[in-house]
N, C-alpha and C positions, 0 to 999 in steps of 0.2 A: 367420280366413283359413285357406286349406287347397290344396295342391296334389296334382293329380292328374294322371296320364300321359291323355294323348291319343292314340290311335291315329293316325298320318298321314290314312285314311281316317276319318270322323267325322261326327256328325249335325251341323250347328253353329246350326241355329233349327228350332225345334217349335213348331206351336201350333194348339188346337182348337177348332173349330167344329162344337159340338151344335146337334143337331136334332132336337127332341123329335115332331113331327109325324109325322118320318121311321122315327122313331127308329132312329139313326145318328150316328156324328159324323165329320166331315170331318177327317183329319190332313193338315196343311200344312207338308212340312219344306223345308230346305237343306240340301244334302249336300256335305260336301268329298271329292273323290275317286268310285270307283265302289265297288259291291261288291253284294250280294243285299242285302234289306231285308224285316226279319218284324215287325209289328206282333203286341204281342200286349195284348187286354182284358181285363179279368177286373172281377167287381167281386164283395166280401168273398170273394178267393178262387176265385172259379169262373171258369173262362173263358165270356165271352161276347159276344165277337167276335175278328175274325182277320182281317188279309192279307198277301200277299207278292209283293214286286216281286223280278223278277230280273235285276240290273245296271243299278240306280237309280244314280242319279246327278244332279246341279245342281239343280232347283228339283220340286218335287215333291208332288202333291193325292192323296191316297189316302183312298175312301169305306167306312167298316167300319160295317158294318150288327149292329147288338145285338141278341142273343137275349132280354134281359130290359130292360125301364122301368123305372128307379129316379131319379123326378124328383129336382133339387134343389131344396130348397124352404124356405120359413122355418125356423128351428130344427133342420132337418133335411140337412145337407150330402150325405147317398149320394154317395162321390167312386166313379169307377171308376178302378181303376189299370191305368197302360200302361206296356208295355216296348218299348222298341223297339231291336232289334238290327239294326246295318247296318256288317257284317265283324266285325270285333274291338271295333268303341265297343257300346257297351250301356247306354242310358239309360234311368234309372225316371221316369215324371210321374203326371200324372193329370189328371182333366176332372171337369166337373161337368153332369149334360144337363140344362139350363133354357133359358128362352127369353125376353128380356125387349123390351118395347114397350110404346107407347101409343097407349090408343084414345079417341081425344077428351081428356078432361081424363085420365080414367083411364088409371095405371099398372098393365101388368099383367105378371104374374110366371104363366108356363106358361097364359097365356089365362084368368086367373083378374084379379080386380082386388084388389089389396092396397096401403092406406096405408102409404108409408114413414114409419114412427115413427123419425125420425133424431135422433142428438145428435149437437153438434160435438166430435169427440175432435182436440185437438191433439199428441197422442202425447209429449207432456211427460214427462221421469221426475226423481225427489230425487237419485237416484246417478248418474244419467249426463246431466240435461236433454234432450237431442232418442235419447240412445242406452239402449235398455231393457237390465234386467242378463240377462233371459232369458228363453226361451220363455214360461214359465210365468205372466210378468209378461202377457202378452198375451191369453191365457188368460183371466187374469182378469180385466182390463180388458173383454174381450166379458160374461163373467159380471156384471160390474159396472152396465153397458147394459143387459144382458138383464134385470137385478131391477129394474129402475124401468121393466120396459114396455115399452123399445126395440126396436127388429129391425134396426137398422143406426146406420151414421156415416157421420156426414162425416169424409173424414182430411184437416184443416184446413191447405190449404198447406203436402203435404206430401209427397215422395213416399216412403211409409214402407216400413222393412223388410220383404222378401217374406215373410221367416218370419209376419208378422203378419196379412199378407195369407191364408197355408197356414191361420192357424187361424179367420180368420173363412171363407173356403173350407170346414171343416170343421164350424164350427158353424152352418151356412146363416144368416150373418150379414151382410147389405147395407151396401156402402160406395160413395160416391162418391171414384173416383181423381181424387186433386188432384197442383197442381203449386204450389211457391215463387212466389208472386210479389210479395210485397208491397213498393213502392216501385217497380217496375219502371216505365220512361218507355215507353208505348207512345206517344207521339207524336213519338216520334225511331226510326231507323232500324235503329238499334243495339240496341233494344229487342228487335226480332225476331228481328235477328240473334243474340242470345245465348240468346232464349227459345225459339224454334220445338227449334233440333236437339236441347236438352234434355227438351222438353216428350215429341217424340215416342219419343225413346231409351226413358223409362218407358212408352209406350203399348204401346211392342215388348215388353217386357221383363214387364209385368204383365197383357197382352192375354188369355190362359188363362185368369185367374182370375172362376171362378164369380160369385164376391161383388162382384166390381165391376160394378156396372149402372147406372151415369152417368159419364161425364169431364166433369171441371171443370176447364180448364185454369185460368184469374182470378179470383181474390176481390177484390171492389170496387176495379175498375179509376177509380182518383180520377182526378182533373188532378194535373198536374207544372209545378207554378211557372206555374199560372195557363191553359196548356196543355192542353184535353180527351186524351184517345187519339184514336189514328186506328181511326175505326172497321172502315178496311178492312182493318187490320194484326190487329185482331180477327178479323174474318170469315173471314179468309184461315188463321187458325189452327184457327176452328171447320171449315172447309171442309177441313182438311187432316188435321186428325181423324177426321172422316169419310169421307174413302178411304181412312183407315187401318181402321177400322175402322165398318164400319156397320153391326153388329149389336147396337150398344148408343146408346141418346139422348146426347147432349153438350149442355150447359149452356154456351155459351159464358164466361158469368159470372157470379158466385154474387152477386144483390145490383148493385143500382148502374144500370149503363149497358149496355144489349145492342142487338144486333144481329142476325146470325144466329145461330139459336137453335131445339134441339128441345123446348125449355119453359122458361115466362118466370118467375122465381122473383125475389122480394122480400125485403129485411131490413128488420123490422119490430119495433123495442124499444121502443115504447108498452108503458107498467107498467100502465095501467089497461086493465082486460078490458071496460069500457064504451067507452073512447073506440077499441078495438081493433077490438068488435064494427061501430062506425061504418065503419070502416076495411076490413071486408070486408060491409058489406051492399050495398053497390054507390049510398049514397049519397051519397056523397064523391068520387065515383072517375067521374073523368071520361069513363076505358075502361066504364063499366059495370058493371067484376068488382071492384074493391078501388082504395084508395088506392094512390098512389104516389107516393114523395115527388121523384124522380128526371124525370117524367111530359115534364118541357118539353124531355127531351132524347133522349125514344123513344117510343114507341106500342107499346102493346098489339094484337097481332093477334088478333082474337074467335077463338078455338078453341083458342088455347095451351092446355096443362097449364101449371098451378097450382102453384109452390110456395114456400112460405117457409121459406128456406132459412138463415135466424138468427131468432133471436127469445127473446125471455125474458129471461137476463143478468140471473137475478136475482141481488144479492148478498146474502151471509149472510155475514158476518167478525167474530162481537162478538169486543169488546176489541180491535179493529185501531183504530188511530188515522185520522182522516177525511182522506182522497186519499193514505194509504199503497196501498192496494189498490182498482183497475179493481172495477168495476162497476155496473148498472143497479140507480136506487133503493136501498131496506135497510127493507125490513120490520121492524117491534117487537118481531115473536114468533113463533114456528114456525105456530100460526094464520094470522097473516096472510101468512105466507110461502105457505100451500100456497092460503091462498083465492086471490090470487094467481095459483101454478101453473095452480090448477084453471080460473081464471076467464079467462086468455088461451087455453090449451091448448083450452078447449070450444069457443072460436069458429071457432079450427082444423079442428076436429073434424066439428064440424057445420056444414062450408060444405061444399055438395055440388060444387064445383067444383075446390077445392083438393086435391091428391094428394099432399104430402106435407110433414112440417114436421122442422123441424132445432133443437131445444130448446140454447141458447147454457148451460151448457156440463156436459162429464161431472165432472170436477173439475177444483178450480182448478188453474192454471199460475204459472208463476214472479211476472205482476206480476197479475194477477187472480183476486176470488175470489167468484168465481160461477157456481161448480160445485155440482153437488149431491153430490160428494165432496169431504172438505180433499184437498190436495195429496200426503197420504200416503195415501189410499186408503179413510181411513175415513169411515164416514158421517155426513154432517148431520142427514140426517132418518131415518128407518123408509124403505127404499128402496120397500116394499110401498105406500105413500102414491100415489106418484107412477105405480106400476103397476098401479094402480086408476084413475086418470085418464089413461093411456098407453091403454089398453087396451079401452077403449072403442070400439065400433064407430060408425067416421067414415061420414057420410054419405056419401061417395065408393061406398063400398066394397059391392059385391053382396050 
């Protein structure tokens, strides 16, 4: 924690909207008070872009148009830094100019189409459980993704520290912004009432950031003592998401039961890569597109994107005693561990409909271990294994 003086006069919300087309990006501030207002861009250092308002004040859209394109992009973050002084307050940020959507199944990043190779990072840590000791721990943890193949996470019901968010920002590392929900009754009243103001406080709050290019507000919305959700107390959240922000897709729910929705995503922990392949040839699957084990209580609309957004859980734990530690199956030997990986992940891969998959999990957490790191960071296997089968070009993809 840290305290700083406020000028009476002060910016008190910022937030950017790039536009790679244009290229430009829109500044959206709130201003307490009046006073002049200098926008200034730069990006590694040079200026390039500028504006200024004189006796800005209350709500406020200002279009700064860039002299140079520096996309963000996979692996590649190009932030540009902004300062903006308005009287005596003087705030640093920054932006990212990327563009993200989809077209038909395909997800595309700056009109380009790329599979999200996602893992589930639960942001667990040994010294602090949900609180990391420092930057650097985050750091690594992207590092850790990045060697088995990844280009992004899921942040697993969570809404996690912005510092972690600045460095997957920085490492052009995609993440879906999630929120807490596990056990929450959405079919009481009270449900929404405690979850909406929360949910969208983080939507405000981590809106800027580059690397977030899904909201997931639910992770498998169960029944509650027998109880479905209401699915309009759902939709009502996905709808409100989306006037908040409709420059990015939202997932109403990861897995389970949907509704409205800008892509329809499944959790699928079949161990065998044959009965999985069944599972997405579309001959089991009443939609056409894939199994579904949830199917009698939603419909597939033909055109969704595609994704499976759990999957794998495999476990690895020798010498852990049997149902001390969560997990899917237990392979005999690191062979059959990866035949395995390789043999679900390929079905993944090569279904030209799916865009994107969420491998269950980065390592293990407090009561689970099937991770493809132990709990302290170190590895099971050769991480290069698995980013040799990550890395492969998915049928999706251009």
């Amino acid at each position: 924690m840290w305290l700083e003086f406020l000028p009476q006069t002060h910016v008190e919300t910022v937030r950017f909207v790039p536009d790679v087309a244009s290229q430009s990006v829109t500044v959206q501030l709130t201003l307490a008070g009046e006073a002049s207002l200098d926008v200034a861009v730069t990006y590694a250092g040079k200026p390039v872009g500028e504006a200024h308002v004189d006796q800005a004040a209350g709500t406020l859209t200002i279009g700064v148009p860039l002299s140079e394109k520096h996309l963000w992009e996979i692996g590649h973050g190009r932030l540009y830094d902004v300062v903006l002084t308005f009287g005596a307050d003087r705030v640093t940020s920054y932006f990212g100019l990327r563009d993200v959507r989809y077209d038909g199944y395909k997800f595309l990043l700056n009109g380009k189409s790329v599979f999200q190779r996602l893992v589930l990072d639960q942001g667990f840590y040994p010294t602090g459980i949900f609180t990391a000791p420092d930057d650097a721990t985050f750091e690594a943890d992207i590092a850790l993704s990045v060697a088995c193949g990844f280009n992004g996470a899921r942040l697993h019901q969570k809404v996690v520290d912005p510092r972690y968010l600045y460095h997957c920002d920085r490492a052009g590392y995609m993440v879906w912004g999630e929120m807490a929900s596990w056990g929450i009754d959405m079919a009481d009243a009270d449900g929404l009432y405690h979850f909406l103001p929360e949910w969208l406080a983080a939507v405000r709050r981590d809106w800027s950031h580059p690397s977030i290019v899904t909201w997931c507000p639910f992770n498998e919305t169960w029944d509650i003592d027998g109880r479905p959700q209401r699915l309009d107390a759902i939709n009502l959240v996905y709808q409100t998401t989306k006037a908040l922000d409709a420059t990015r897709p939202c997932v109403d729910t990861s897995g389970n039961y949907h509704g409205a929705t800008d892509l329809y995503d499944v959790h699928d922990y079949t161990q065998d890569p044959a009965v999985m392949a069944q599972h997405f040839d579309g001959t089991q699957a009443a939609n056409g597109e894939f199994w579904d084990e949830h199917d009698a209580r939603q419909h597939y609309q033909a055109g969704l994107p595609i994704a499976v957004s759990e999957y794998g859980g495999i476990k690895w734990a020798p010498g852990t005693a049997e149902g001390v530690a969560w997990g899917y199956g237990e392979p005999t030997d690191e062979a059959a561990f990866a035949a395995r990986y390789r043999g679900l992940t390929d079905v993944l891969l090569g279904n030209p409909h799916v865009s994107s998959f969420c491998y269950t999990q980065l390592y293990d957490v407090e009561q689970e271990r099937n991770g493809l790191y132990y709990y302290d960071r170190t590895p099971k296997f050769n991480p290069a294994l698995f980013a040799a089968i990550n890395q492969q070009k998915a049928a999706i993809e251009d």
